[in-house]
N, C-alpha and C positions, 0 to 999 in steps of 0.2 A: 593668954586664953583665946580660943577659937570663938568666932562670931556664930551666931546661927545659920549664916549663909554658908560661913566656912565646912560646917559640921554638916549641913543638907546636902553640899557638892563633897563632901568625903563617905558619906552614907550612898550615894546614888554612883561613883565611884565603883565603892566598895560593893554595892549591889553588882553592877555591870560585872566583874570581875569573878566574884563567888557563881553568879547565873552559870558563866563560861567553864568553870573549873571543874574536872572531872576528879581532880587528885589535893587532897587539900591536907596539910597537919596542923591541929594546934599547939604551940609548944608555950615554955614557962620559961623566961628568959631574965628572969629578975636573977643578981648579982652578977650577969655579965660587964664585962668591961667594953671602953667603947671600941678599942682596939682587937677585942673578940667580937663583940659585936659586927663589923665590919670585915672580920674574916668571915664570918656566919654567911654573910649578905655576899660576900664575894661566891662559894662554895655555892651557894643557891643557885647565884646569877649562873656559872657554870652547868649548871643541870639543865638548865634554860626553864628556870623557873621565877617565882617573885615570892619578894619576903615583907612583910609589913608589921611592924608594931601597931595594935591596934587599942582604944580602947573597947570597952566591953560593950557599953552600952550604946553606943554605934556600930560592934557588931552584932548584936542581938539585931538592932534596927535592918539592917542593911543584909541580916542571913534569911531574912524573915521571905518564904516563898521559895526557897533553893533548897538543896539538900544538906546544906551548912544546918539549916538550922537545927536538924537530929543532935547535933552534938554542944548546944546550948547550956548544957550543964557543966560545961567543961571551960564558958567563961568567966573564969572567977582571977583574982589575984593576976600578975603582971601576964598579958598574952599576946603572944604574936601567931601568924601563920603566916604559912609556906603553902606554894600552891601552883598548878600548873594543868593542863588539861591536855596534857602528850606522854608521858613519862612518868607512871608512878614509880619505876625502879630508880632511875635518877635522880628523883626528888626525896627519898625516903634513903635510899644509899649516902646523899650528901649530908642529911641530918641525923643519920645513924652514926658516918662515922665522925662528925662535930661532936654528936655526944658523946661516944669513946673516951674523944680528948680532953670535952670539957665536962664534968659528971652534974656540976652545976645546973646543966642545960635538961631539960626535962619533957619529952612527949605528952602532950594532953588525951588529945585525940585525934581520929583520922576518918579519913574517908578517899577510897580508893574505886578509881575505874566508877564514880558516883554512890560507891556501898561504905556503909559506916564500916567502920575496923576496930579492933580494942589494938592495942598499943603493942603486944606481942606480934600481933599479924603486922605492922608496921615495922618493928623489929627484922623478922622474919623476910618481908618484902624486901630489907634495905641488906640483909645479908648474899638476897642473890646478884648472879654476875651479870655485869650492864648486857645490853641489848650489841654492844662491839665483840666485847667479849663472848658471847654466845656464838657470833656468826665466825670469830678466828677458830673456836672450836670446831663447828661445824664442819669448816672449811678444808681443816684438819685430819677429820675425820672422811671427809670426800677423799681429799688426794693422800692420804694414806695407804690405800691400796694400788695407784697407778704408782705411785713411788714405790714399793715394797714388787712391782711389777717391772720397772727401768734398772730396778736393781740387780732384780735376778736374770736379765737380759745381758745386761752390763757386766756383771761376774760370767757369763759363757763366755763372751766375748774376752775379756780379760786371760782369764784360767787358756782360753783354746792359742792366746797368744803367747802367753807366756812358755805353753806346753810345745809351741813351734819355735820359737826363741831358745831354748833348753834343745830341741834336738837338734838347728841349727850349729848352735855352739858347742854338741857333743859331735859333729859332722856326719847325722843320721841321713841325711839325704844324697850321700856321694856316691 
């Protein structure tokens, strides 16, 4: 059992951290294993985000003056959150697709770019394609017309040699 002192430096903590976060979910993690667990936490850290088991009633404490605390009703029963204040596609992608795998795993609530969300628009966030993914499209999409343009330079060039090579070898220039 946590001391008082333990519990005031995890509230003040936990304050610091909710103040900064612009992207936050809360999720329901009860029957995971710790082996799942620890994949959850790996998947998060990749997003470059953070995961924390919390209880309730230090986070109630500690959301109190942030925009955590709109979503207050949504601490009940075992909860964790996820959270980050760069990336809400990243963070919302990596626990979309944990929950895919584990059905277990359950979204509470959210809050994104600082606005509360219901659980669909979290869904929905985490089905789009990362911020890499965007700019390979993009990118794609730039140099697809100077390519589709080397191409069709490259076929004269081609066709006008082949068509001199062909009259070459029928002896059209003697």
């Amino acid at each position: 059992m946590k001391s008082k002192k333990e519990k005031q430096d995890e509230v003040e903590f936990l304050k610091g951290e909710l103040a900064e976060a612009t992207n936050l979910v809360v999720v329901k993690f009860k029957g995971l294993t710790v082996e799942q667990d620890g994949e959850l936490r790996r998947k998060v850290r990749e997003a470059a985000s953070k995961y924390r088991v919390v209880k309730n009633r230090l986070l109630n404490v500690a959301s109190e003056g942030t925009p955590v605390a709109d979503l207050r009703d949504s601490f009940e029963g075992s909860t964790a959150i996820a959270w980050n204040s760069t990336d809400p596609v990243g963070l919302a992608k990596a626990l979309s697709n944990y929950a895919k795998e584990h059905p277990i795993f359950e979204f509470k609530a959210g809050i994104v770019d600082g606005r509360v969300v219901d659980i669909s628009t979290l869904v929905a966030i985490g089905a789009l394609p990362s911020f890499e993914e965007l700019i390979a499209k993009l990118l794609f999409l730039v140099n697809a017309p100077a390519q589709q343009i080397a191409t069709g330079v490259n076929a004269v060039a081609r066709n006008m040699a082949v068509a001199l090579n062909q009259a070459v070898e029928q002896n059209k220039f003697s």
